[in-house]
C-alpha positions in Angstrom: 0.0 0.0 0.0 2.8 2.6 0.7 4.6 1.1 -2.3 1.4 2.5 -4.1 1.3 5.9 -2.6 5.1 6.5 -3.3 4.8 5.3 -7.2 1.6 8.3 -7.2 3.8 10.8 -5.9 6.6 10.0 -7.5 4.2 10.2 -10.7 2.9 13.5 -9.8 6.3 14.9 -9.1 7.2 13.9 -12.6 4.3 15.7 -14.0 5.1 18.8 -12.6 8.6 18.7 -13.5 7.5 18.1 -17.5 4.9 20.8 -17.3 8.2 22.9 -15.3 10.2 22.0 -18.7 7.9 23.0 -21.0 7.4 26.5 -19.8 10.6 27.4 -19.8 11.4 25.2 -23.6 10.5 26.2 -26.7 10.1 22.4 -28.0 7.6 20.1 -26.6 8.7 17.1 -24.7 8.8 14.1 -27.0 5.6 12.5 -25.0 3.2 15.2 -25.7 4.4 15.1 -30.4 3.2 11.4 -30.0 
């Protein structure tokens, strides 16, 4: 069960660092061209 809660955060913490990225890049990450 914590394993779970760990992967989500961890999974969030990703997101936010992609949407981070993109702001400040003028390409898109490669998993939003697909």
């Amino acid at each position: 069960m914590q394993s779970s809660v760990v992967s989500t955060r961890s999974a969030r913490n990703n997101f936010m660092l992609h949407r981070k990225e993109n702001q400040f890049s003028l390409q898109p990450p490669e998993w939003q061209q697909n």
